[in-house]
Backbone as JSON, one array per atom type, in Angstrom:
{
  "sequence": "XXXXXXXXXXXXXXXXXXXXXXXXXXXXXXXXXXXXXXXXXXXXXXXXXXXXXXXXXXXXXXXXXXXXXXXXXXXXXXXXXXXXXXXXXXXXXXXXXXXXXXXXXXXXXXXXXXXXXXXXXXXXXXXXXXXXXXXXXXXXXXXXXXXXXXXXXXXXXXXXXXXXXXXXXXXXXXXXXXXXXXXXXXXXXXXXXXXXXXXXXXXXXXXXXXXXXXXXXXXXXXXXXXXXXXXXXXX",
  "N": [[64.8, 87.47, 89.23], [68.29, 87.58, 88.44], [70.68, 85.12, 86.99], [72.59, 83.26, 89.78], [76.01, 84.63, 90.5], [78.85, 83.33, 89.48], [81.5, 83.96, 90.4], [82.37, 87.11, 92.68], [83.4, 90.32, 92.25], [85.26, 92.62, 93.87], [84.55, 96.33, 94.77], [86.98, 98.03, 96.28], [87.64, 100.08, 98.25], [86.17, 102.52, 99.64], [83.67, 100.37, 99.11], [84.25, 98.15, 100.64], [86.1, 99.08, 102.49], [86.27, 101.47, 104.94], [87.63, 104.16, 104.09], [87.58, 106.94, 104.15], [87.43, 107.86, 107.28], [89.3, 106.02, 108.72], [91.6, 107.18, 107.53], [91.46, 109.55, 108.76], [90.99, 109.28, 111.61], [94.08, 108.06, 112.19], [95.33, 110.73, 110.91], [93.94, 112.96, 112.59], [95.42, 111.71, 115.71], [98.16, 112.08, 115.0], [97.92, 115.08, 114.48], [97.32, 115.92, 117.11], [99.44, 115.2, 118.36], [101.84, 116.28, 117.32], [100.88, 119.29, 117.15], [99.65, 119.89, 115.17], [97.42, 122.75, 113.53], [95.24, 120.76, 111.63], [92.19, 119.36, 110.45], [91.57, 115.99, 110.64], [89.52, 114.72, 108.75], [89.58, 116.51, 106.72], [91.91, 116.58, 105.72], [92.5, 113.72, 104.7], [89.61, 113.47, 102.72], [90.92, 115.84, 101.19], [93.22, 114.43, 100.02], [92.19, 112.27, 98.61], [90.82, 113.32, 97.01], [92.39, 113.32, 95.27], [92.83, 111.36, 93.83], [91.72, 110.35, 91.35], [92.14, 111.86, 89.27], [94.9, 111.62, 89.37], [94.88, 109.44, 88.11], [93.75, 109.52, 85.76], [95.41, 110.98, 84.26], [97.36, 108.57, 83.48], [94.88, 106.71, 82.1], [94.75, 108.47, 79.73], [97.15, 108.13, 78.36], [98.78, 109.45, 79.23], [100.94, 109.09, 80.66], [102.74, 106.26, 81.42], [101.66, 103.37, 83.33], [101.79, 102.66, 86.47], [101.45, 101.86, 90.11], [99.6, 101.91, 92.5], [100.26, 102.93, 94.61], [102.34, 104.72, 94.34], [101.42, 106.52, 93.53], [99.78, 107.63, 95.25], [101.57, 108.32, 97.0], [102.75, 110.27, 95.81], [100.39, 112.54, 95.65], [100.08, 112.42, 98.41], [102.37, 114.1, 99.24], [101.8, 116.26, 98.09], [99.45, 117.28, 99.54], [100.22, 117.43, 101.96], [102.45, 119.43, 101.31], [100.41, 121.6, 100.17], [99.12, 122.1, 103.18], [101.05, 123.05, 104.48], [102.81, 121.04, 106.0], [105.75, 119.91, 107.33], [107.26, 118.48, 109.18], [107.87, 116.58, 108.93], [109.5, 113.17, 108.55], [111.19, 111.34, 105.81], [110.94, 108.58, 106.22], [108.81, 108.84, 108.18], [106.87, 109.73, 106.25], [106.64, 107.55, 104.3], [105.18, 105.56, 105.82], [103.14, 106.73, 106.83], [101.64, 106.73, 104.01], [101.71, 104.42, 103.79], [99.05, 103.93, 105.27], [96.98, 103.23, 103.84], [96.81, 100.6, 103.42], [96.57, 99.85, 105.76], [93.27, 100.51, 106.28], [89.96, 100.41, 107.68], [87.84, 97.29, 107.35], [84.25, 98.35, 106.73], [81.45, 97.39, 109.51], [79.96, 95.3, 108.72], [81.08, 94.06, 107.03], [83.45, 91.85, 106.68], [81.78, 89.95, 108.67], [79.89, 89.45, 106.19], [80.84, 88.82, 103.93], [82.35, 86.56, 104.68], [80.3, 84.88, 104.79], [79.51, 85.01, 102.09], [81.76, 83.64, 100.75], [81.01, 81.1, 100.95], [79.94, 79.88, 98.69], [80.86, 81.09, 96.25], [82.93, 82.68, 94.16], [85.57, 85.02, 95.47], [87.23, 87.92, 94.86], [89.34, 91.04, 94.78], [88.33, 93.95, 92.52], [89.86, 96.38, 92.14], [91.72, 99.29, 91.95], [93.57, 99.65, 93.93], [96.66, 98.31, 94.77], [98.52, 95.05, 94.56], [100.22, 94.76, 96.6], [98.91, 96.61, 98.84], [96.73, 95.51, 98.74], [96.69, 92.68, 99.82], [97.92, 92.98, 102.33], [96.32, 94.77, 103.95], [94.27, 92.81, 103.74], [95.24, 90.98, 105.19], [95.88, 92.1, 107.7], [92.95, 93.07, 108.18], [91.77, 90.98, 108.12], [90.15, 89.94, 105.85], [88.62, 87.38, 103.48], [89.68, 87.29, 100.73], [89.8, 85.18, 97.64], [91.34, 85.95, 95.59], [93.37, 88.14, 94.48], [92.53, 90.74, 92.59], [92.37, 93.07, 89.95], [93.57, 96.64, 89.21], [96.37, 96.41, 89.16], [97.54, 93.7, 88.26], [95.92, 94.14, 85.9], [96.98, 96.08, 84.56], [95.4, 98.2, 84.17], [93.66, 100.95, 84.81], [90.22, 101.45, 86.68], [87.72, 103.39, 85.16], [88.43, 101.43, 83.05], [88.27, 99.4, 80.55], [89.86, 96.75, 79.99], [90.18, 96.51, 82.83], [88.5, 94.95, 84.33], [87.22, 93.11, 82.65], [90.11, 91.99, 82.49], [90.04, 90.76, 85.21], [87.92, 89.25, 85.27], [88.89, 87.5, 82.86], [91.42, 86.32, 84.35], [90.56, 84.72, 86.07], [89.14, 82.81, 84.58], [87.03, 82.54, 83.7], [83.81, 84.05, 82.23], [82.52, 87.33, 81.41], [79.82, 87.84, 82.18], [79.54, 85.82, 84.09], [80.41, 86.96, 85.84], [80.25, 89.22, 89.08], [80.47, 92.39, 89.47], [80.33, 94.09, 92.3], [79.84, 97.15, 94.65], [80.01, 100.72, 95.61], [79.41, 102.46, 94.04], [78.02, 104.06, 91.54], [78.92, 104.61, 88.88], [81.04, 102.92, 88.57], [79.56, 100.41, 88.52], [78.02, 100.91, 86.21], [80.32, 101.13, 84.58], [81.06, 98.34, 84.43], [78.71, 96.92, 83.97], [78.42, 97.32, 81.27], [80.49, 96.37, 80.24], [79.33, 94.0, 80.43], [79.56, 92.42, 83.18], [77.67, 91.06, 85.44], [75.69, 93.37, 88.19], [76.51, 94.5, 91.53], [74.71, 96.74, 94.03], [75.83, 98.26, 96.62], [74.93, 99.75, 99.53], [76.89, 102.87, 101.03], [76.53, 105.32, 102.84], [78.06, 107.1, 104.14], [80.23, 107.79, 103.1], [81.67, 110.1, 102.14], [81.1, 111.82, 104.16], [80.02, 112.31, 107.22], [77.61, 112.92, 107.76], [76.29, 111.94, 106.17], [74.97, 110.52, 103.08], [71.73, 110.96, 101.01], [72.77, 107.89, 98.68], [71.68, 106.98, 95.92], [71.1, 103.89, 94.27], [71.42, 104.29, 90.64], [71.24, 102.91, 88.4], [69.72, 100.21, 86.2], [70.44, 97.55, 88.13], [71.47, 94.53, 89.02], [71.49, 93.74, 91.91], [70.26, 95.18, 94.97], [71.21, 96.37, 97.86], [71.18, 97.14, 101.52], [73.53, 96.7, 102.74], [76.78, 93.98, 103.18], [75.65, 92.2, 104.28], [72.7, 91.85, 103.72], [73.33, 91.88, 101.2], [74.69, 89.2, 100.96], [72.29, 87.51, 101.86], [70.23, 88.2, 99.92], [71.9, 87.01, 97.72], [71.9, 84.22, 98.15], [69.41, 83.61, 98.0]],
  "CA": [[66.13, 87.54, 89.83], [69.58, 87.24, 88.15], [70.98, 83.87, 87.89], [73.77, 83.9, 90.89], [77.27, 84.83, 89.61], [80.43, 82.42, 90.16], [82.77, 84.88, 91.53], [81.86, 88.33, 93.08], [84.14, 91.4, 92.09], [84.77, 93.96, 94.8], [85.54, 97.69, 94.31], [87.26, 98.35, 97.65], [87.42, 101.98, 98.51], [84.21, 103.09, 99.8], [82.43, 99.3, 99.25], [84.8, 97.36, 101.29], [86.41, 99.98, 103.59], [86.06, 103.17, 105.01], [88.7, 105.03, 104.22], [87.9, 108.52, 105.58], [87.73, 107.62, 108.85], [90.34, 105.15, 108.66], [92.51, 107.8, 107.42], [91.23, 111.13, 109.8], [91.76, 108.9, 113.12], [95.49, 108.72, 112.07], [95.77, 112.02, 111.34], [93.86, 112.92, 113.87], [96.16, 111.19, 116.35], [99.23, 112.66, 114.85], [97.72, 116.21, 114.55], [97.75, 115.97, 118.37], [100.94, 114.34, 119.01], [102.61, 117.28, 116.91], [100.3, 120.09, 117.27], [99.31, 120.37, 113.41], [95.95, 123.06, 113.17], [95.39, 120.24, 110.79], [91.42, 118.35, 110.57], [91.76, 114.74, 109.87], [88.75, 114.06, 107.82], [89.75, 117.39, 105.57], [92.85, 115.66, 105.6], [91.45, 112.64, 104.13], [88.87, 114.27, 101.65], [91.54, 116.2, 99.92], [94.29, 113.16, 99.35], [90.91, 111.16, 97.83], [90.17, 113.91, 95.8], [93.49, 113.66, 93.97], [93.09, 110.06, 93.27], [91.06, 110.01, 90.54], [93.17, 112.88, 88.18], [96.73, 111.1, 88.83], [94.82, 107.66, 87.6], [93.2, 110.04, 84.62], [96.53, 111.07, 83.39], [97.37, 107.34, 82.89], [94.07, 106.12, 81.28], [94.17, 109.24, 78.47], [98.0, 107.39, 77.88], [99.6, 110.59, 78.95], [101.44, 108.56, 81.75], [102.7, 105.03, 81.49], [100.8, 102.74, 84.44], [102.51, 102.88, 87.56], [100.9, 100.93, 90.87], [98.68, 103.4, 93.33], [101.15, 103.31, 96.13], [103.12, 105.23, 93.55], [100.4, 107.63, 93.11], [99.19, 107.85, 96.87], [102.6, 108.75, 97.79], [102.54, 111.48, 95.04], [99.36, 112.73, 95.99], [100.44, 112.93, 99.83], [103.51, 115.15, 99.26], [101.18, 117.29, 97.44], [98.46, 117.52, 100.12], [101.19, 118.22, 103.04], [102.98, 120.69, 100.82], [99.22, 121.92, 100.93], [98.75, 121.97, 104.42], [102.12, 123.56, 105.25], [103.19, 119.75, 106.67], [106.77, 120.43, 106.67], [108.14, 118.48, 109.83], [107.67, 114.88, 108.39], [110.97, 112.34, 108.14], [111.13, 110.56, 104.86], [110.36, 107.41, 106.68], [107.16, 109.29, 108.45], [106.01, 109.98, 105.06], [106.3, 106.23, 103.72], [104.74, 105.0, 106.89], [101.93, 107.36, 106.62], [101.4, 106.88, 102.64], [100.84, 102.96, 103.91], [97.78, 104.06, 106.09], [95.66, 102.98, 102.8], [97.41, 99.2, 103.59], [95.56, 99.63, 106.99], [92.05, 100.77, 106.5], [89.1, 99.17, 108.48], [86.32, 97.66, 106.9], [82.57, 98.58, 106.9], [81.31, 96.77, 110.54], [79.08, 94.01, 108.15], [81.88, 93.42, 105.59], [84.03, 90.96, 106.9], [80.65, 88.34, 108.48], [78.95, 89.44, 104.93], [82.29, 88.46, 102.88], [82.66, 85.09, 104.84], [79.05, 84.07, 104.21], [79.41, 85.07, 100.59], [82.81, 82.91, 100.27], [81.15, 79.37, 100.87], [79.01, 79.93, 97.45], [81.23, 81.97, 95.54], [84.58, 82.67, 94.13], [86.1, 86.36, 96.2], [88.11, 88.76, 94.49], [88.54, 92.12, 94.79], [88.72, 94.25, 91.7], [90.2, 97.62, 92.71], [92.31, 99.97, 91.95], [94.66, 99.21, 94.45], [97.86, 97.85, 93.69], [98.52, 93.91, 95.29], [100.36, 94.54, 98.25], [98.45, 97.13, 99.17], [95.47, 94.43, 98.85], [97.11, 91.23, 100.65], [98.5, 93.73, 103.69], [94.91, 95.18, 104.13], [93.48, 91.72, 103.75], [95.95, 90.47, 106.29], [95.49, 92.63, 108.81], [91.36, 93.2, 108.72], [90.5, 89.17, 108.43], [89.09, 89.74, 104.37], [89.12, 86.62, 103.0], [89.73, 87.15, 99.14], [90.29, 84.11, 97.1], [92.08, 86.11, 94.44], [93.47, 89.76, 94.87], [92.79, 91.11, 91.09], [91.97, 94.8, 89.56], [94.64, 97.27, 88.22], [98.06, 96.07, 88.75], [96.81, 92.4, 87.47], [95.65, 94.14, 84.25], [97.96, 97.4, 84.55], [94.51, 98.87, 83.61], [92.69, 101.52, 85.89], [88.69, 101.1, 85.81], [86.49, 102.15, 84.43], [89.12, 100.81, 81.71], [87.61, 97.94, 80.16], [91.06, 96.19, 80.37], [90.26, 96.25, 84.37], [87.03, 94.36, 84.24], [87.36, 91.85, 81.34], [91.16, 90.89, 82.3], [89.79, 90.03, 86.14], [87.18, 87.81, 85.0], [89.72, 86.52, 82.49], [92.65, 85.73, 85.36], [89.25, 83.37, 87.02], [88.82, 81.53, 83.47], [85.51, 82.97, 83.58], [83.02, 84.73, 80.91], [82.2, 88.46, 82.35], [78.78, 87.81, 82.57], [79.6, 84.5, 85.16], [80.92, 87.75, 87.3], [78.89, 90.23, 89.59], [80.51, 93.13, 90.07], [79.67, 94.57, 93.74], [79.99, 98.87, 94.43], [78.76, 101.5, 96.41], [79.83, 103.65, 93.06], [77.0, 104.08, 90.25], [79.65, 104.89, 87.74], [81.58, 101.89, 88.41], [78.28, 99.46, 88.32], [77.54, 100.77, 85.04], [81.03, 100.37, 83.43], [81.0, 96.72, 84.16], [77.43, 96.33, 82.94], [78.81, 97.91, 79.94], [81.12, 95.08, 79.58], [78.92, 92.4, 80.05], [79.0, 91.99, 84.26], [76.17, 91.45, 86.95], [76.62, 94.58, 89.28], [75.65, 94.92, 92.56], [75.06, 98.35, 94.64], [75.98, 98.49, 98.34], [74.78, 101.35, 99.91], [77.34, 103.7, 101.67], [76.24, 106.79, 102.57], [78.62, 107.97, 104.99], [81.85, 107.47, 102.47], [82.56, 111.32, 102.34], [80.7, 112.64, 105.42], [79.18, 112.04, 108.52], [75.94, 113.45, 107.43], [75.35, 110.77, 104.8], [74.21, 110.46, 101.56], [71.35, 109.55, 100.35], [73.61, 107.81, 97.21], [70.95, 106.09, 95.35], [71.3, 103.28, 92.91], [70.53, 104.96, 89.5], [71.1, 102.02, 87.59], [69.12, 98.94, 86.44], [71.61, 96.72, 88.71], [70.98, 92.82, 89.28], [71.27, 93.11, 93.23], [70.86, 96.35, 95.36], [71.42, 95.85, 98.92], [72.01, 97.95, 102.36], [74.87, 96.1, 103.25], [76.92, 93.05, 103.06], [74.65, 90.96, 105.12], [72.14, 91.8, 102.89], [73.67, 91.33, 99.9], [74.61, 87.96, 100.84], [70.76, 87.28, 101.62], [70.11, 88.24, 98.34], [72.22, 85.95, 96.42], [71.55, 82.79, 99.07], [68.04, 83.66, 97.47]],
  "C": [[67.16, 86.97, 88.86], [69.97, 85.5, 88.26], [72.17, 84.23, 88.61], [75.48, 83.48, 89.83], [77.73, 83.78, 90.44], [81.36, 83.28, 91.14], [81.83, 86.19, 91.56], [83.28, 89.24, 92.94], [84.41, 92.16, 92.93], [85.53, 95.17, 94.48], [85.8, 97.51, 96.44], [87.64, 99.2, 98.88], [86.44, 102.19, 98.76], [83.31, 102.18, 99.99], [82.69, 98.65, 100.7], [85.44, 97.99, 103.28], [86.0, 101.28, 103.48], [86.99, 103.71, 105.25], [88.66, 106.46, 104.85], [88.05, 108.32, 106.44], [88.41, 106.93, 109.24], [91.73, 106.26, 108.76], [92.7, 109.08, 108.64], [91.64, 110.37, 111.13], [93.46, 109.04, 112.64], [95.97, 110.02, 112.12], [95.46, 112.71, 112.35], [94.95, 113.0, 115.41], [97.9, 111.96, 116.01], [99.44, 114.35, 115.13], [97.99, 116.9, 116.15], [99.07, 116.24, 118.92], [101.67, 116.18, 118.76], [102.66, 119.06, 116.85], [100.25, 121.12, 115.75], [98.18, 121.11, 113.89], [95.38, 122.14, 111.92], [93.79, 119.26, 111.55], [91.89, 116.91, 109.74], [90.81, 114.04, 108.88], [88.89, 115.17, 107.04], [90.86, 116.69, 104.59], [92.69, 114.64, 104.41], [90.89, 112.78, 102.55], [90.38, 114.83, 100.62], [92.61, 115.35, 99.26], [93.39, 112.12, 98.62], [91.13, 111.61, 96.67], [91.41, 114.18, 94.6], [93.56, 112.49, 93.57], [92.48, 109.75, 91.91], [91.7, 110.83, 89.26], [94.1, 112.08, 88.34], [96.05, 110.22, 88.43], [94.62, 107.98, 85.86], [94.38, 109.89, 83.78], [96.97, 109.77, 82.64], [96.01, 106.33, 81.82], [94.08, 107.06, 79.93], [95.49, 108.89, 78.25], [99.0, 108.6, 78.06], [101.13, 110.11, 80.18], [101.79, 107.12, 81.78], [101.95, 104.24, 83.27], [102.13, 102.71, 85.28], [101.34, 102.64, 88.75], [100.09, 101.92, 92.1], [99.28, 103.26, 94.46], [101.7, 104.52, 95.85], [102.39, 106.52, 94.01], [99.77, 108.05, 94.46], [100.28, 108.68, 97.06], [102.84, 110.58, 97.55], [101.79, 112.61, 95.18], [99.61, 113.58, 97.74], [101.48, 114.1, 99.91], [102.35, 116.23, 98.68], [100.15, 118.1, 98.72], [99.53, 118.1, 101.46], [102.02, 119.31, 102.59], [101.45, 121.7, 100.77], [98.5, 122.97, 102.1], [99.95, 122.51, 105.1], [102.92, 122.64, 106.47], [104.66, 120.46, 106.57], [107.82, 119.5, 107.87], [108.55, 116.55, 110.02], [109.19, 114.23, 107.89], [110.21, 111.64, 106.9], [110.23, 109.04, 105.51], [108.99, 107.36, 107.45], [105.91, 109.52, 107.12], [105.5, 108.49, 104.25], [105.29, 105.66, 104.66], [103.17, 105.55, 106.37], [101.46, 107.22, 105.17], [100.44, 105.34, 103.09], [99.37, 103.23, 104.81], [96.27, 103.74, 105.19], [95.83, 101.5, 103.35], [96.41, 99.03, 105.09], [93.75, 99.82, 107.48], [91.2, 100.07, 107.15], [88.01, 98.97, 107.65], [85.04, 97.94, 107.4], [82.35, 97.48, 108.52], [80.31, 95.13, 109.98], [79.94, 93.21, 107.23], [82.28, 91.68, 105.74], [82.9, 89.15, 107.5], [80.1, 88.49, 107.19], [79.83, 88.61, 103.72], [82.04, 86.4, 103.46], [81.36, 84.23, 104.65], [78.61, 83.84, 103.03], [80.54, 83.66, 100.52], [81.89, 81.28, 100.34], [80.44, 79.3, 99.29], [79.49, 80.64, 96.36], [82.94, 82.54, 95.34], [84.93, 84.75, 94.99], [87.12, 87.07, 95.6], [88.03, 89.97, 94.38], [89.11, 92.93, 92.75], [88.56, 95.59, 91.61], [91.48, 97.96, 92.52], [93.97, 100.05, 92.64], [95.8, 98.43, 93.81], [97.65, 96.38, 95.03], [98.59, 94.27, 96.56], [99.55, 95.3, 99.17], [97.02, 96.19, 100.18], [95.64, 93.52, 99.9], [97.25, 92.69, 102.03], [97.04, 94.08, 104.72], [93.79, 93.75, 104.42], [94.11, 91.15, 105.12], [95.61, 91.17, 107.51], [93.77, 93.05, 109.05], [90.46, 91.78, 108.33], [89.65, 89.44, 106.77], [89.77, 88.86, 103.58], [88.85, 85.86, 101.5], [90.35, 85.71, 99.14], [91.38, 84.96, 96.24], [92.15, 87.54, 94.87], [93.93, 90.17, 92.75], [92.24, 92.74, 90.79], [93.2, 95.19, 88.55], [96.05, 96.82, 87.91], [98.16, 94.67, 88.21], [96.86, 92.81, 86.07], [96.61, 95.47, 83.83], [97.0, 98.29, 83.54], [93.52, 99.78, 85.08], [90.94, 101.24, 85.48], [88.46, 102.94, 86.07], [87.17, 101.89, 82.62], [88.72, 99.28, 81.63], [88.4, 96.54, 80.23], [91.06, 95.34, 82.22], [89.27, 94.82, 84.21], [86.94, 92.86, 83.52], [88.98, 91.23, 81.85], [90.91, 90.23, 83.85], [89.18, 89.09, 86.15], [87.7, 86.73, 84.09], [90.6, 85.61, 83.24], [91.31, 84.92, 86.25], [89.0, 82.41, 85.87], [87.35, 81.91, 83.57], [84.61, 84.16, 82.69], [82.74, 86.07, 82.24], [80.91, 88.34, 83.13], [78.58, 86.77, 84.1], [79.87, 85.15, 86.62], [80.06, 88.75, 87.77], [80.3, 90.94, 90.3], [80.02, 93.91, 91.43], [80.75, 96.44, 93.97], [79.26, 99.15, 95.0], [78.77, 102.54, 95.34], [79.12, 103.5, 91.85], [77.82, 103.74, 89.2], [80.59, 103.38, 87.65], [81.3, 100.63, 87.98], [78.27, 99.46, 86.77], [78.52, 100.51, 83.95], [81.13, 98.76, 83.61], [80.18, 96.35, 83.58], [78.1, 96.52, 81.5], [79.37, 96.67, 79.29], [80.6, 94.05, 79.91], [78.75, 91.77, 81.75], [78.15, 92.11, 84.55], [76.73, 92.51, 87.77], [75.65, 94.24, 90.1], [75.79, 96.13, 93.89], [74.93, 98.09, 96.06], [75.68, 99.92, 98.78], [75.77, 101.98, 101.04], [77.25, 105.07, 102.12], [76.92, 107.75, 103.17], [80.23, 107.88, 104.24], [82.79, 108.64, 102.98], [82.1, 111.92, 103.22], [79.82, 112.06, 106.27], [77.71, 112.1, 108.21], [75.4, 113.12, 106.58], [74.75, 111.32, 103.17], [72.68, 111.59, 101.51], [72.32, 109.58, 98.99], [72.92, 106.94, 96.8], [71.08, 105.35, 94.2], [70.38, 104.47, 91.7], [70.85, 103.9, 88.13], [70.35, 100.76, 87.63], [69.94, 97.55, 86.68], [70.76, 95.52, 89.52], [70.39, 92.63, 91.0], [71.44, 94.98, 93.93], [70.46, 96.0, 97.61], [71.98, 96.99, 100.17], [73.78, 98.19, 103.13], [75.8, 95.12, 103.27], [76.15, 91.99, 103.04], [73.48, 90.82, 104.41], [72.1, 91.34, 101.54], [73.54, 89.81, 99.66], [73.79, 87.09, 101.49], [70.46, 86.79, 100.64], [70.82, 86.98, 97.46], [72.53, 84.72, 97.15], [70.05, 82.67, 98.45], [67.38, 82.86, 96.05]]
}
């Protein structure tokens, strides 16, 4: 076994919360109200699937950094232009952009998080931009010590910038940090730079009908769930 890290990293998209279904009840609920032919977990799915190209543009330097509210918002106009949305007030559109600020987490996160915190420093290190982070933290009881990732290092991951300047803003060597992910690719750029990773299993991120999403890396800690996890490194 690993020796146990100082602080724990979190990606928080997919590890932390569940954003599809976070997002599809809203729409959902609105689709009603307004009488959109509009599914809310398609919904969902396709405003994800643009998150990872607008972040691209900025890591290949074709885009100066700009904070993922920015880029959500961007993203959303795109997906309701889309979807033939068309009856949305400016201020329905900001409102609804924040529905990332509200997500719920996983049903183990929040007792798995507070049993991790007595042994361990909490930060997440995600993509997200701050407020996004604190608002989300505020309202679902997650109780980060430190809210660090992209707008901290004004580096998206898997930019090495992300990774190395979070464990820097702790005064801490990379290795002292354990990355935590339900995302292979994410695990292995931290190993890359020198973190502990550890794989949470999510299998229901993008659909009901699950995974399997199997670790495929040789990762320090692999775990079903929070509660598990923080088993594991009480171990």
């Amino acid at each position: 076994m690993s020796k146990r890290p100082k602080a724990l990293l979190f990606d928080v998209f997919g590890t932390v919360v569940d954003w599809r279904r976070s997002i599809a009840r809203e729409i959902d609920g609105m689709a009603a109200a307004r009488g959109w032919d509009v599914d809310g977990n398609d919904f969902a799915v396709r405003w994800r699937k643009l998150y990872q190209p607008a972040m691209q543009r900025i890591r290949e330097g074709n885009r100066g950094f700009v904070k993922l509210d920015i880029l959500h918002r961007e993203n959303l106009d795109q997906v309701l232009s889309d979807l033939n949305i068309t009856d949305l007030s400016e201020a329905e559109k900001q409102d609804l952009n924040r529905v990332w600020h509200r997500l719920a987490p996983w049903p183990d996160v929040v007792g798995g998080l507070n049993r991790m915190k007595s042994r361990h420093i909490l930060a997440t290190c995600s993509n997200g931009n701050i407020a996004l982070m604190v608002n989300m933290a505020k309202n679902m009881g997650l109780p980060w010590d430190m809210v660090l990732g992209a707008e901290v290092t004004e580096a998206y991951k898997p930019m090495r910038e992300c990774y190395l300047g979070s464990a820097a803003a702790l005064d801490l060597d990379p290795g002292e940090c354990c990355m935590v992910a339900a995302h292979n690719e994410d695990l292995a750029a931290a190993q890359g730079f020198g973190l502990m990773t550890a794989y949470v299993e999510r299998p229901t991120e993008y659909s009901d009908d699950g995974g399997p999403f199997p670790p495929t890396g040789e990762w320090d800690y692999v775990a079903g769930d929070f509660i598990e996890l923080a088993a594991q490194l009480d171990g």
